[in-house]
C-alpha positions as CSV (number, residue, x, y, z in Angstrom):
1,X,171.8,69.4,76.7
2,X,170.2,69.9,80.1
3,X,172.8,71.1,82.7
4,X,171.5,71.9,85.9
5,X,171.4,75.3,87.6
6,X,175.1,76.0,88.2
7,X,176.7,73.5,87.0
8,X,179.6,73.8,84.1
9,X,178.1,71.8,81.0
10,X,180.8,69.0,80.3
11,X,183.3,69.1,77.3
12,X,181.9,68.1,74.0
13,X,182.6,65.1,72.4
14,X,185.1,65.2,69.0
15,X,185.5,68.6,69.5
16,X,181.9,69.5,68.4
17,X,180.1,72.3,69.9
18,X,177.0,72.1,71.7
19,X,174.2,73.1,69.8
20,X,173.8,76.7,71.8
21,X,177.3,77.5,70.8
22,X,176.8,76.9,67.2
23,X,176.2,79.4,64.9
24,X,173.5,79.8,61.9
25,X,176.4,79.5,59.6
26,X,178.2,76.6,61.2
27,X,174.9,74.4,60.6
28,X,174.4,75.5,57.2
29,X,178.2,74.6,56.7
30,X,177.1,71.2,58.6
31,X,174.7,70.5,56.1
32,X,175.7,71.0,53.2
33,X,179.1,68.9,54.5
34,X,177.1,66.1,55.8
35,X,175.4,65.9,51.7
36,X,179.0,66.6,50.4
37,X,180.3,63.4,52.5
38,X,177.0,61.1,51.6
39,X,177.7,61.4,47.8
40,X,181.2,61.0,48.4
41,X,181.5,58.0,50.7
42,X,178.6,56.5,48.6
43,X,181.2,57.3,45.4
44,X,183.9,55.3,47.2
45,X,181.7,52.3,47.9
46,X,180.4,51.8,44.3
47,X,183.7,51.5,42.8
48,X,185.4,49.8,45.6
49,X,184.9,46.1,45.2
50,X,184.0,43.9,48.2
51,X,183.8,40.2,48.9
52,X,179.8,40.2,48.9
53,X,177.3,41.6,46.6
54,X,174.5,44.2,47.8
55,X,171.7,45.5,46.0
56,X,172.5,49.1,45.3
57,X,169.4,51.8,46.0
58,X,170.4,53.3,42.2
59,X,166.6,54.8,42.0
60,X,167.6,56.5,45.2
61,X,170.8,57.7,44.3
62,X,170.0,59.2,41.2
63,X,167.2,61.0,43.0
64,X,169.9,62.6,44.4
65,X,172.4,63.4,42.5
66,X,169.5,64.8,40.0
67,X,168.2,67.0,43.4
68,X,171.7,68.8,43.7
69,X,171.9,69.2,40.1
70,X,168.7,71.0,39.8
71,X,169.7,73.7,42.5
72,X,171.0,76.7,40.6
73,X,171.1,79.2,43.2
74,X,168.1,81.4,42.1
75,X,165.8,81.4,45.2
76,X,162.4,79.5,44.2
77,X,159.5,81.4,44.2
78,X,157.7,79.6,47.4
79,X,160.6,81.1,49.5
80,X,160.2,84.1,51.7
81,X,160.9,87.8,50.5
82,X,163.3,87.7,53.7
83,X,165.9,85.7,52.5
84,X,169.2,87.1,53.5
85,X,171.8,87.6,50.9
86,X,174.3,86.0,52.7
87,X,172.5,82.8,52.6
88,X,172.2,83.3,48.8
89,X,175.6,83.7,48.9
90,X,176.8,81.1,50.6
91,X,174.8,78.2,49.3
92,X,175.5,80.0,45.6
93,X,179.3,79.2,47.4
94,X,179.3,75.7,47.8
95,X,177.2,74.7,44.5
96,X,180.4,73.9,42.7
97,X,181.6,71.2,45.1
98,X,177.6,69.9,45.6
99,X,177.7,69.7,42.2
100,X,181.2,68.1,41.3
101,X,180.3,65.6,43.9
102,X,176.9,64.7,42.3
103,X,178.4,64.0,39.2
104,X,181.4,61.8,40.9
105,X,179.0,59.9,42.1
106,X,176.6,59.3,38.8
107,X,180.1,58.3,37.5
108,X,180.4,55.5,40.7
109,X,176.8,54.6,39.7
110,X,177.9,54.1,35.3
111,X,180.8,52.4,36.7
112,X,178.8,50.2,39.6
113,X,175.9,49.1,36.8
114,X,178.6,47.9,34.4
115,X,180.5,45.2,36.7
C-alpha cells in the first residue's frame, strides 16, 4: 500500500492485515485456507440443487482433489536442502483437513454426476 511520508496508513478492511504486517506463517495459513474453502464451497454447490443447470468443470475438479491427494508431506526431491522444519511441520499439519476436504468433494462430484 503506498502511504506517503508521514502519514498513518488507514485501517484495513475486514479486519485483514496489510501485507507488511503479515507474517510467513499467516500466508501459508492463508493459503492453504483459501484451497480448504475452494473444495468446500465447490462441495456445497454440487449437492445443492438450483433452479438452472451449469456445466460442471469435473476434469478440473478432479485435477484437484487428485493434486491434494498426492501430497504426502515428504519434501520432493526438486526442493531446496533449506527447507525449514517448521514448514514441513506445518503443511505435514494441515494434510488431514486438505485431505478430508478433497475427498468431500469427490463425494459432491459421485453425487453431482448421478442427478
Amino acid at each position: 500500500m503506498l502511504v506517503p511520508p508521514g502519514e498513518v496508513p488507514p485501517h484495513s478492511l475486514w479486519g485483514q492485515k496489510l501485507l507488511e504486517e503479515t507474517s510467513d506463517e499467516e500466508r501459508k495459513r492463508n493459503k492453504i485456507s483459501i484451497v480448504s474453502m475452494l473444495m468446500l464451497s465447490c462441495s456445497t454447490m454440487l449437492t445443492t440443487s438450483y433452479p438452472v443447470q451449469v456445466t460442471i468443470p469435473v476434469r478440473s475438479l478432479l485435477a484437484l482433489v487428485e493434486r491434494v491427494l498426492m501430497v504426502d508431506g515428504s519434501l520432493p526431491k526438486a526442493t531446496s536442502p533449506f527447507v525449514i522444519a517448521t514448514e514441513q511441520e506445518f503443511v505435514c499439519s494441515e494434510l488431514p483437513i486438505l485431505h478430508l476436504y478433497s475427498l468431500e468433494l469427490l463425494i459432491s462430484i459421485i453425487k453431482g454426476m448421478r442427478r
